[in-house]
N, C-alpha and C positions, 0 to 999 in steps of 0.2 A: 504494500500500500504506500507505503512511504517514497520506493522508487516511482511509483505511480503521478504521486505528487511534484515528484524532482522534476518529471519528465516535462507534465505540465506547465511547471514556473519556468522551466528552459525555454521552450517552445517561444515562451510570451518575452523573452529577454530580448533588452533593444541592440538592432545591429549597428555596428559602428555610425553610419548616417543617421539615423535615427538618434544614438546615444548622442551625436555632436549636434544637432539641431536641440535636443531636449537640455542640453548642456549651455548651449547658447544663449536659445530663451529666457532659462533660467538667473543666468545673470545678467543681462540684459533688462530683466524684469527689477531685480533686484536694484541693480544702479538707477532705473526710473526712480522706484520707492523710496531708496536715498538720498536720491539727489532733490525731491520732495523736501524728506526731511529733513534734509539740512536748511533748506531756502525758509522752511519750515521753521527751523529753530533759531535761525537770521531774524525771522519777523518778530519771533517771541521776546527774544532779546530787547531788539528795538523798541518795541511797545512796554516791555515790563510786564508781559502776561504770560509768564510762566509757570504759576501755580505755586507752590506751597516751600519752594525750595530758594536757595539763593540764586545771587547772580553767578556766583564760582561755580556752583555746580550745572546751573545752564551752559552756562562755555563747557566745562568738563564733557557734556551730553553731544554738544556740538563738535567738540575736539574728536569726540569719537565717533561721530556720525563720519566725520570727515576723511577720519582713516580708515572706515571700513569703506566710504565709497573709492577710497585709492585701491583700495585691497580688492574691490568688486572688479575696477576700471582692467587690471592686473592680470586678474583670472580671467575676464572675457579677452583681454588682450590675448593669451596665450594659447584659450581657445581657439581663437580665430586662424591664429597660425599656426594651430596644430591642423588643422582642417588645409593646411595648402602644400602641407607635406605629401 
Protein backbone atom coordinates (compact mmCIF):
# COMPACT_ATOMS: atom_id res chain seq x y z
CA UNK A 1 0.00 0.00 0.00
CA UNK A 2 2.54 2.34 0.99
CA UNK A 3 4.50 1.77 -2.44
CA UNK A 4 1.12 2.39 -3.97
CA UNK A 5 1.14 5.72 -2.47
CA UNK A 6 4.87 6.45 -3.57
CA UNK A 7 3.91 5.77 -6.96
CA UNK A 8 1.04 8.10 -6.87
CA UNK A 9 2.88 11.30 -5.39
CA UNK A 10 5.77 10.59 -8.18
CA UNK A 11 3.49 10.53 -10.94
CA UNK A 12 2.08 14.10 -9.70
CA UNK A 13 5.83 15.49 -9.13
CA UNK A 14 6.70 18.67 -11.00
CA UNK A 15 9.05 18.28 -14.09
CA UNK A 16 11.98 20.55 -14.36
CA UNK A 17 9.70 23.25 -16.44
CA UNK A 18 7.06 23.09 -14.53
CA UNK A 19 9.23 23.03 -11.12
CA UNK A 20 11.02 26.53 -12.72
CA UNK A 21 7.82 28.38 -13.75
CA UNK A 22 6.22 27.40 -10.09
CA UNK A 23 9.61 28.42 -8.68
CA UNK A 24 9.56 31.76 -10.41
CA UNK A 25 6.15 32.63 -9.62
CA UNK A 26 6.65 32.10 -6.44
CA UNK A 27 9.14 34.70 -5.82
CA UNK A 28 8.13 36.97 -8.14
CA UNK A 29 4.92 36.87 -6.16
CA UNK A 30 6.71 37.26 -3.04
CA UNK A 31 8.97 40.45 -4.13
CA UNK A 32 5.37 42.05 -5.31
CA UNK A 33 4.06 41.56 -1.45
CA UNK A 34 7.28 43.15 -0.26
CA UNK A 35 7.88 45.58 -2.19
CA UNK A 36 4.19 46.49 -0.83
CA UNK A 37 5.29 46.32 2.36
CA UNK A 38 7.93 48.02 2.57
CA UNK A 39 6.25 51.23 0.54
CA UNK A 40 3.88 50.05 3.12
CA UNK A 41 5.83 50.77 6.07
CA UNK A 42 7.51 54.03 4.31
CA UNK A 43 3.92 55.48 4.61
CA UNK A 44 3.59 54.38 8.22
CA UNK A 45 6.55 55.94 9.36
CA UNK A 46 5.70 59.04 7.64
CA UNK A 47 2.28 59.58 9.03
CA UNK A 48 3.06 58.01 12.72
CA UNK A 49 0.58 55.36 12.22
CA UNK A 50 2.13 52.54 13.27
CA UNK A 51 0.23 51.11 16.04
CA UNK A 52 1.27 50.22 19.56
CA UNK A 53 5.05 50.11 19.07
CA UNK A 54 7.90 52.68 18.75
CA UNK A 55 9.41 54.53 16.06
CA UNK A 56 12.94 52.17 16.57
CA UNK A 57 11.09 49.32 16.13
CA UNK A 58 9.12 50.52 12.97
CA UNK A 59 12.54 51.18 11.10
CA UNK A 60 13.70 47.67 12.69
CA UNK A 61 10.36 46.14 10.64
CA UNK A 62 11.23 48.16 7.70
CA UNK A 63 15.02 47.31 7.86
CA UNK A 64 13.92 43.91 7.60
CA UNK A 65 11.32 44.05 5.17
CA UNK A 66 14.13 45.44 3.08
CA UNK A 67 16.46 42.73 3.29
CA UNK A 68 14.38 40.12 2.61
CA UNK A 69 13.01 41.91 -0.42
CA UNK A 70 17.03 41.96 -1.56
CA UNK A 71 17.14 38.35 -0.41
CA UNK A 72 13.73 37.67 -2.79
CA UNK A 73 15.38 40.12 -5.61
CA UNK A 74 18.52 37.24 -5.36
CA UNK A 75 16.72 34.16 -5.40
CA UNK A 76 14.46 35.12 -8.59
CA UNK A 77 17.68 36.57 -9.94
CA UNK A 78 19.24 33.12 -9.93
CA UNK A 79 16.32 31.48 -10.86
CA UNK A 80 16.12 33.13 -13.90
CA UNK A 81 19.56 32.05 -14.80
CA UNK A 82 19.29 28.90 -13.92
CA UNK A 83 16.58 28.42 -16.54
CA UNK A 84 19.18 29.71 -19.55
CA UNK A 85 21.45 27.01 -18.64
Amino acid sequence: MCSAIHDRASDKAFDDSSLYVAASNKAFAKIAMLSFEVESNKAELKSGSYGGITVDEMVMILEGNKTELQVWQYIAELIEKSNKN
